[in-house]
KOLPAFI-686441 format. One record per residue (C-alpha): residue in three letters; x, y, z. Coordinates in steps of 0.1 Angstrom, whole numbers, padded with zeros to 4 digits, always signed. Layout:
# KOLPAFI-686441
ALAXYZ ...
# end
This chain:
# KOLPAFI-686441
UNK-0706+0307+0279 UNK-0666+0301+0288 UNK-0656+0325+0317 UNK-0624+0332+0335 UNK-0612+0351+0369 UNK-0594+0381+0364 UNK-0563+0382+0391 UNK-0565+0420+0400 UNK-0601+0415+0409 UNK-0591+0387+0432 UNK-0565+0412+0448 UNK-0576+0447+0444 UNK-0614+0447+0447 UNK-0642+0425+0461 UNK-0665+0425+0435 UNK-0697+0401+0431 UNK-0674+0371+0419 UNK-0658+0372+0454 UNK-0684+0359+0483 UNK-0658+0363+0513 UNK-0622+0366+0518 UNK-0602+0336+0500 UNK-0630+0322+0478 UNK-0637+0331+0440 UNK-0671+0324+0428 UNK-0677+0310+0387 UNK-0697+0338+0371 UNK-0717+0311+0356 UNK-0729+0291+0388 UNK-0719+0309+0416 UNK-0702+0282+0434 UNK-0674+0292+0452 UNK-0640+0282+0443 UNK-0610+0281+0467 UNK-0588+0314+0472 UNK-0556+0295+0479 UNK-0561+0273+0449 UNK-0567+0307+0432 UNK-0536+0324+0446 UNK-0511+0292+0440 UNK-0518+0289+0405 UNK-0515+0324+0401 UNK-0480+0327+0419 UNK-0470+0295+0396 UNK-0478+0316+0367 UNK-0460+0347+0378 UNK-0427+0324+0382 UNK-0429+0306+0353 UNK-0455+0302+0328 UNK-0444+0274+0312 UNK-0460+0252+0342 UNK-0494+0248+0355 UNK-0529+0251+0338 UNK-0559+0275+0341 UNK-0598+0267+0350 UNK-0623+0273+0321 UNK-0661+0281+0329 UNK-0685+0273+0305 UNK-0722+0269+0302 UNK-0725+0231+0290 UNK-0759+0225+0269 UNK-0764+0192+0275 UNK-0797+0170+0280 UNK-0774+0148+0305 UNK-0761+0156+0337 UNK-0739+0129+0348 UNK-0709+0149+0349 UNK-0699+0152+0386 UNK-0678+0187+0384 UNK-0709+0202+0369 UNK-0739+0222+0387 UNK-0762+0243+0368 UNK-0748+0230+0333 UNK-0721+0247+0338 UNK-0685+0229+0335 UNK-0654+0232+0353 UNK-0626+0221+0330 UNK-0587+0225+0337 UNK-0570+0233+0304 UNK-0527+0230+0307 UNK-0504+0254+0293 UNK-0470+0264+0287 UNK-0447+0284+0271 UNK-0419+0262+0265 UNK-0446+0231+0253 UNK-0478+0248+0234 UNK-0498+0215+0239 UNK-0531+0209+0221 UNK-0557+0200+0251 UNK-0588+0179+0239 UNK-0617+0185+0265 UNK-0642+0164+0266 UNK-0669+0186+0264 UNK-0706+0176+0249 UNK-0733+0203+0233 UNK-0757+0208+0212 UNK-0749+0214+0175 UNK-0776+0244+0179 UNK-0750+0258+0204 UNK-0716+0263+0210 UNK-0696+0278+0238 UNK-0687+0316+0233 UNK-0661+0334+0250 UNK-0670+0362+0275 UNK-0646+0389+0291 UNK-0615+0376+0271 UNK-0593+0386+0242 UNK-0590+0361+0214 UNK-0552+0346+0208 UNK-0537+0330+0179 UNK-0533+0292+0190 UNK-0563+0267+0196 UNK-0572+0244+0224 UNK-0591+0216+0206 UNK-0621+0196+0219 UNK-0644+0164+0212 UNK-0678+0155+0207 UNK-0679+0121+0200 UNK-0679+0122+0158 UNK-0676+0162+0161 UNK-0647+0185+0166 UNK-0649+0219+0176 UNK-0624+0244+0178 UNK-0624+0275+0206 UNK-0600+0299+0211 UNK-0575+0300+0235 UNK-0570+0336+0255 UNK-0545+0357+0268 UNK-0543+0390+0271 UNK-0558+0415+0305 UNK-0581+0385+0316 UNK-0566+0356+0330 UNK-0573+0324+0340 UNK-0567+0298+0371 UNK-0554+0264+0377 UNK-0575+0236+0393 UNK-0546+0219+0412 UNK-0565+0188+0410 UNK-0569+0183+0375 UNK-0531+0196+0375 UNK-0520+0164+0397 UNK-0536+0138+0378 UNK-0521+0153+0342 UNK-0486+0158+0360 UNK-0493+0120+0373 UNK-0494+0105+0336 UNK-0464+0082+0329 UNK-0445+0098+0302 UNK-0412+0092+0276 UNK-0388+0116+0278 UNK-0386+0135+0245 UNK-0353+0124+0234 UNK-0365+0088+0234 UNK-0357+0086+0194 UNK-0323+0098+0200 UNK-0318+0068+0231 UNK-0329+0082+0264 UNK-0340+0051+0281 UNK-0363+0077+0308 UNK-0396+0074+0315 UNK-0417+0091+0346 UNK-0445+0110+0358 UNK-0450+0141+0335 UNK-0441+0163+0369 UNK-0405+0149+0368 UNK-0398+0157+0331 UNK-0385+0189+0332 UNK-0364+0176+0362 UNK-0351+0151+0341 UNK-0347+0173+0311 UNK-0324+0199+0332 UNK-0301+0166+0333 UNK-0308+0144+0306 UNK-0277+0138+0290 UNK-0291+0138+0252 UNK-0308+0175+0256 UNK-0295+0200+0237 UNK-0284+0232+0252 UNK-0272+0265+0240 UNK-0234+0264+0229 UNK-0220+0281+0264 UNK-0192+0296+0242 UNK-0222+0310+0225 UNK-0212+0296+0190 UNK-0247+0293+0186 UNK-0251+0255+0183 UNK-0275+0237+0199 UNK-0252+0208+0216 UNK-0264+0175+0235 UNK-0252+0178+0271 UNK-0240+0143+0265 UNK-0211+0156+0239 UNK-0209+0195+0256 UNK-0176+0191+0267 UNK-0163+0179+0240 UNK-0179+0201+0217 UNK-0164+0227+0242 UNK-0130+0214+0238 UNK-0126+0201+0207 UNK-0154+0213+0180 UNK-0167+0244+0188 UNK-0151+0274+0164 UNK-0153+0298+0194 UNK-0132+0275+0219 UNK-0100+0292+0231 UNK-0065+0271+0226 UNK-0033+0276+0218 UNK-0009+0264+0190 UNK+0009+0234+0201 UNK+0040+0251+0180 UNK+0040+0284+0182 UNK+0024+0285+0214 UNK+0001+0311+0205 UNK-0036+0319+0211 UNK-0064+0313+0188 UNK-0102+0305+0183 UNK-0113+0272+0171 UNK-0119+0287+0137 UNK-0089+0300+0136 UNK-0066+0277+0146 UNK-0074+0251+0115 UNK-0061+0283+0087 UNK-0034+0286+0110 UNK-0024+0250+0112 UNK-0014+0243+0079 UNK+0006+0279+0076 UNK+0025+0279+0114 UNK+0061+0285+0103 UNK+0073+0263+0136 UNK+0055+0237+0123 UNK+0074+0207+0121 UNK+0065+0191+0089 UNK+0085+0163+0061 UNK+0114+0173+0040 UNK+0098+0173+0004 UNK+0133+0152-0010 UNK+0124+0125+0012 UNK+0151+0122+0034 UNK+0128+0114+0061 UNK+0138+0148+0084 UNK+0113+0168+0101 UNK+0120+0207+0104 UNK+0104+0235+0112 UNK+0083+0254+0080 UNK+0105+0282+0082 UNK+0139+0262+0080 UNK+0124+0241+0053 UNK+0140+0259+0022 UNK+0177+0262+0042 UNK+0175+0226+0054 UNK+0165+0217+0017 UNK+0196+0241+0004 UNK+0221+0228+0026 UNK+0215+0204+0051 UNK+0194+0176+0033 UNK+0205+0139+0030 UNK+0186+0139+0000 UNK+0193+0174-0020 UNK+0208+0173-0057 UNK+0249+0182-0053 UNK+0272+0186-0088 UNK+0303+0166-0088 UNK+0329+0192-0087 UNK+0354+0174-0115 UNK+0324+0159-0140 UNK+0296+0185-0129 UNK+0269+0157-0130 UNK+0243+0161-0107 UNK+0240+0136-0078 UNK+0223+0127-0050 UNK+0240+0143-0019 UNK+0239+0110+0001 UNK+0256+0091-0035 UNK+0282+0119-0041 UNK+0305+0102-0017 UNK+0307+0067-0035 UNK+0307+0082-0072 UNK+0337+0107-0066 UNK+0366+0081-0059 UNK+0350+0063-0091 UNK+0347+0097-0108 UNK+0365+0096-0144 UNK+0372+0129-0144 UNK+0390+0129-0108 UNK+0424+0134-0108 UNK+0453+0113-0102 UNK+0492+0115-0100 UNK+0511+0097-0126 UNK+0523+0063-0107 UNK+0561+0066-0124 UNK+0558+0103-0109 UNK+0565+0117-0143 UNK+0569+0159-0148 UNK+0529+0161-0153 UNK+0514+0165-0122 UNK+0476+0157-0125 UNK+0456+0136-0148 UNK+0422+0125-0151 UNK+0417+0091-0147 UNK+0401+0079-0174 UNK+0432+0097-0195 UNK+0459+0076-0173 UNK+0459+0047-0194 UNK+0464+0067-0227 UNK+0493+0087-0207 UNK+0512+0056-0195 UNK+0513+0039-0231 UNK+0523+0071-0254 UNK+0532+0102-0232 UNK+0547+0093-0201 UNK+0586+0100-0200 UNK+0597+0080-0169 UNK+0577+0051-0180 UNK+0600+0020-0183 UNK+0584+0002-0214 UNK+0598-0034-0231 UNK+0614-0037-0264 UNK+0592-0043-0293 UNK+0608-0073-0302 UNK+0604-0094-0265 UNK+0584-0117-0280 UNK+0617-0127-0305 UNK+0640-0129-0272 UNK+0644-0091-0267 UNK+0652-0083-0232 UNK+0656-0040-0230 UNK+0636-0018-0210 UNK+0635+0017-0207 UNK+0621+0049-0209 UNK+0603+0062-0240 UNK+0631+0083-0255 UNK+0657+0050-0247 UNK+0633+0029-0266 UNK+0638+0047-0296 UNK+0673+0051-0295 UNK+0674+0010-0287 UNK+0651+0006-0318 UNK+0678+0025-0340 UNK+0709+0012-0327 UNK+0696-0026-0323 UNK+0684-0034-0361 UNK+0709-0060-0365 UNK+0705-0082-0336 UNK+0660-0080-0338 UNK+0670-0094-0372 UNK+0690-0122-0362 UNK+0661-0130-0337 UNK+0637-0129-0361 UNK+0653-0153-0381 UNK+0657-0177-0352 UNK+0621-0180-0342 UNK+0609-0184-0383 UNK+0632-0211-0384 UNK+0619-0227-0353 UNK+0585-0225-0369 UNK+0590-0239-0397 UNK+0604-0271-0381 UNK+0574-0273-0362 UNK+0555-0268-0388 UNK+0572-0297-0402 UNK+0562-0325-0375 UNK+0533-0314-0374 UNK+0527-0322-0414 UNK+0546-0357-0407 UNK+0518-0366-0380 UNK+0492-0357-0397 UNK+0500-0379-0429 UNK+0505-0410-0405 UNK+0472-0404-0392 UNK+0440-0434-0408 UNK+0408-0416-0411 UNK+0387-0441-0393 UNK+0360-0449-0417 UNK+0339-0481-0401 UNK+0313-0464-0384 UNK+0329-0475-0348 UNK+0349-0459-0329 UNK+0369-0470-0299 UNK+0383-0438-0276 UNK+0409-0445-0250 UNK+0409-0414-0230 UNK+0447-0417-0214 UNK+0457-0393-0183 UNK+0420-0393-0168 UNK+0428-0382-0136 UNK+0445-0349-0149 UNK+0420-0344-0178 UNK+0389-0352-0156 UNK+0391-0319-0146 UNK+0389-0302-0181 UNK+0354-0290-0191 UNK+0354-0307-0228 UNK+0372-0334-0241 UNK+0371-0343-0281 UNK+0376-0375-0298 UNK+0393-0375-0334 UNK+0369-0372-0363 UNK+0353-0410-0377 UNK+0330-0412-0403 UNK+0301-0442-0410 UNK+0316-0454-0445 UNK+0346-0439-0467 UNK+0318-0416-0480 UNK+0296-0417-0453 UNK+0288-0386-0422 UNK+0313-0372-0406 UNK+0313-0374-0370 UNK+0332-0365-0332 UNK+0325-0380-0297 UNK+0324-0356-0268 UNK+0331-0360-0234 UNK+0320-0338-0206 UNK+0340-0354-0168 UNK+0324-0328-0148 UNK+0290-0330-0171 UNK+0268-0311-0191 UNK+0230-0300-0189 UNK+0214-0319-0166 UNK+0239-0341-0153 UNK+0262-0312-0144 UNK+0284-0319-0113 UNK+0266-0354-0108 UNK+0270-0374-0139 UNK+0299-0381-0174 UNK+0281-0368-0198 UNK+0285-0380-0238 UNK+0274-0369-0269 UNK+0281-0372-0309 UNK+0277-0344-0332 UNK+0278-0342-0368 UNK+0306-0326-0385 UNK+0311-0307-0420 UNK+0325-0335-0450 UNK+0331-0340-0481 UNK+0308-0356-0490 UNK+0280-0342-0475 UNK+0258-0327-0505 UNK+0254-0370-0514 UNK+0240-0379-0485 UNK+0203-0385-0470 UNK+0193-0361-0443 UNK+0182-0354-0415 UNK+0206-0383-0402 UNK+0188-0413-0394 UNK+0213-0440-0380 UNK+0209-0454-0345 UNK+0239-0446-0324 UNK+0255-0464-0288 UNK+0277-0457-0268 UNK+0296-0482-0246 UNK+0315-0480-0213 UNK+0338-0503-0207 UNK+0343-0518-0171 UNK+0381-0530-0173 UNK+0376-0554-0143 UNK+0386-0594-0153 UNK+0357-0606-0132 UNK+0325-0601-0137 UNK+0324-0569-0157 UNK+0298-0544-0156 UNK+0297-0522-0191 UNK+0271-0492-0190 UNK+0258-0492-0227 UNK+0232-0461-0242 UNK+0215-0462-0276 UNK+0192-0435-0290 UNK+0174-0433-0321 UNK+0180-0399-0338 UNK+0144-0378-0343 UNK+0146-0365-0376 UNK+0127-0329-0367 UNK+0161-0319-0347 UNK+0180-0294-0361 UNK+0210-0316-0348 UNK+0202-0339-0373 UNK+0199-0317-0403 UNK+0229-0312-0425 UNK+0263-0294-0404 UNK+0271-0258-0412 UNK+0309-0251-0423 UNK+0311-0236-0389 UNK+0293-0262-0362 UNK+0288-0246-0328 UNK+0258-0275-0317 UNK+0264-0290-0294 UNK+0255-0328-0304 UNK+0234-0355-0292 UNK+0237-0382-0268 UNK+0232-0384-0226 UNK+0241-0357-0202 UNK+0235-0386-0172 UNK+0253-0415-0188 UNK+0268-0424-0160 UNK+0270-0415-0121 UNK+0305-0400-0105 UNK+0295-0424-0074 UNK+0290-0453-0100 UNK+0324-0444-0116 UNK+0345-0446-0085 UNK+0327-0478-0073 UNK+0337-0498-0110 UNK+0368-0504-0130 UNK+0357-0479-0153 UNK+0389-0464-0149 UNK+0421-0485-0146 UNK+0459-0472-0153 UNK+0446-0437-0154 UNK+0429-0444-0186 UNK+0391-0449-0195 UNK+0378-0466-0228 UNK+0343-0453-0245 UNK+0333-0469-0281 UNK+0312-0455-0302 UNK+0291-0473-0327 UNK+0268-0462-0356 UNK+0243-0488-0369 UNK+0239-0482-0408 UNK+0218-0506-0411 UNK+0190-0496-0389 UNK+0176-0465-0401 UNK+0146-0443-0395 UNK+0118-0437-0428 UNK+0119-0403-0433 
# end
């Protein structure tokens, strides 16, 4: 039989269950119980509920009778309860299958305080309602003695106590979550609470850094991407930061960066760019230089004005290059052209006659020339010190036998490929003959060339040979029109080596050139 005292008996009546002022007596056994144990739970439940425990009667039907809070089989057993932590109590309570404990003098509640019987559970319910019923403050010490985690262990509290000091150490544990106090309606750990309040939470108060007006949390993020003093990046790129409201004047007007048509060629340029394309503009105008009646013209016409429209312009006789010295304006020319037919004549006459007498010396050197036709040839290169600073020098044309290849040494003083600025470079190329549709090819002779050192005394001469590879193109048969550029040694031989040696003596330097016929490459 489970019973319970009823707080307005203990303070409005003495009824049977009180003996004497103070003391409460168990319907079951009749053993008094404490009035000021009575009267301090009660005063801890009328503060807060959520602390303290209550004193359950019950008859215990048990063959055994060891248990020291009993007398008469009946059990005094302190059950802990809460509102904020519904815990499930286990009591250990043995009885008889036969029998169970039945409530008396109490409504039954929705929740369940659970108890054992060794390989039996049992469930009773838990009451509430008119009756009510007291704490034993000593069962209460020993359960608020247990050694307890706080309940945010999982989320890093390091606290652990007696159960008493939880809620102490709840009302400043710094990972508990309490109520938003901006009443957002999050549940926030006190650990991040102020920054939630300043930062996070939609209901926070702050103000626009721009604008300096006053919005919610929530707000202010719709309003931060639309604030019109918002200073944000030109869209041309011209690295400026304006206000949103100026953005479409600053773009119109102001920008480094904005499109701008060139007033004379109405292209489209770069603002910044404008500047160095108008002086080069060909449309910009310009004053005639000789200052001539037309007063503007573009500049890619000036040219075209000078030569054929300009009046002022004083322009040379068409015949200078005959010995005609008159200069003058356009209309002058004419007249000069008209007037001056006899004397351009005679001028004419003079240079064809000085041609032809060239032309004449020229024909007599050429027939005193001998084709050199012995497969050697021996170049003196006269002047050097002038011609050293040509690019190319040529030798004259030799061929291998009076119907043999036709070939030219080249000479490069400053050098060629490789040997360019350090070495004299030397090559042979093959030229068009005469004879050409006779001979083998690819060419297949060996070739050397010779320096000569001009000293008396022990003279050094720097001598190359090369055998000719018959898959160059070099080597194939010559074009009408040879632009190749031969074969031989771009780094024949070292400026340094050239200055220490007689290579050069009386301003002149000797280079010999021989073709071997007689040693040949199979093909």
């Amino acid at each position: 039989m489970i019973s319970c005292f009823n707080g307005t008996e203990k303070r409005n009546s003495k009824s049977s269950i009180c003996s004497s002022e103070g003391v409460f007596t168990c319907p079951e056994d009749n053993l008094p119980l404490d009035y000021a144990k009575v009267h301090e739970a009660d005063d801890t439940e009328r503060k807060s509920s959520a602390r303290g425990g209550n004193i359950v009667c019950f008859v215990r039907a048990s063959r055994k009778r060891e248990d020291k809070n009993a007398s008469c089989c009946v059990v005094h057993k302190f059950v802990w309860s809460g509102q904020k932590y519904r815990l499930r109590i286990k009591l250990g309570v043995r009885h008889s299958e036969e029998e169970e404990p039945e409530p008396t003098m109490m409504e039954a509640a929705d929740d369940f305080i659970t108890w054992s019987n060794n390989s039996h559970r049992r469930s009773a319910p838990c009451f509430r309602g008119g009756t009510k019923i007291y704490p034993d403050p000593d069962a209460q010490v020993a359960i608020m003695g247990s050694v307890v985690y706080c309940i945010h262990y999982k989320e890093g509290c390091k606290w652990s106590d007696e159960l008493r000091k939880l809620q102490g150490h709840l009302n400043m544990c710094k990972f508990d979550s309490l109520p938003c106090t901006s009443h957002c309606g999050a549940m926030i750990p006190r650990l991040v609470m102020e920054d939630h309040l300043l930062y996070t939470c939609p209901k926070r108060r702050t103000r626009c850094e721009y604008c300096q007006r006053d919005f919610t949390g929530e707000t202010l993020e719709t309003h931060v991407g639309s604030c019109q003093l918002e200073p944000i990046y030109c869209e041309n790129k011209c690295g400026s930061k304006i206000p949103r409201r100026q953005h479409s004047t600053h773009r119109a007007h102001d920008c480094a960066k904005r499109l701008v048509p060139c007033r004379y060629c109405t292209k489209e340029f770069v603002y910044d760019t404008l500047q160095i394309h108008t002086p080069k503009c060909p449309r910009m105008p310009v004053s005639c230089p000789n200052r001539c009646e037309v007063a503007k013209i573009a500049k890619e016409d000036l040219e075209t004005h000078l030569s054929e429209h300009c009046t002022v312009l004083a322009l040379p006789c068409t015949f200078k290059d005959m010995g005609c010295k008159f200069k003058g304006t356009r209309s002058a020319l004419d007249q000069h052209l008209e007037d001056a037919c006899k004397p351009h004549l005679a001028l004419v006459c003079g240079v064809v006659g000085r041609q032809q007498h060239h032309i004449s010396t020229l024909r007599q050197a050429l027939s005193s020339v001998t084709l050199n036709t012995t497969g050697t040839l021996l170049w003196k290169i006269s002047d050097y010190t002038r011609r050293q600073g040509e690019y190319e020098l040529c030798s004259a044309p030799f061929t291998t036998a009076p119907h043999g290849y036709r070939l030219q040494a080249t000479l490069f003083p400053r050098g060629n490929g490789a040997g360019e600025g350090t070495h004299l470079s030397v090559y042979i190329k093959i030229l068009p003959g005469e004879y050409d549709a006779l001979l083998p090819w690819p060419f297949s002779h060996t070739v050397t060339f010779i320096l000569y050192d001009q000293s008396q005394e022990q003279a050094c001469n720097v001598v190359e040979s090369f055998v000719p590879d018959p898959t160059w193109k070099n080597f194939q048969r010559p074009s009408k029109e040879p632009d190749a550029l031969g074969f031989g040694f771009p780094r024949f031989v070292s400026h340094e080596i050239l200055k220490k040696r007689t290579y050069v003596k009386d301003d002149a330097m000797f280079i010999k050139v021989k073709v071997d016929s007689n040693k040949t490459i199979a093909v």
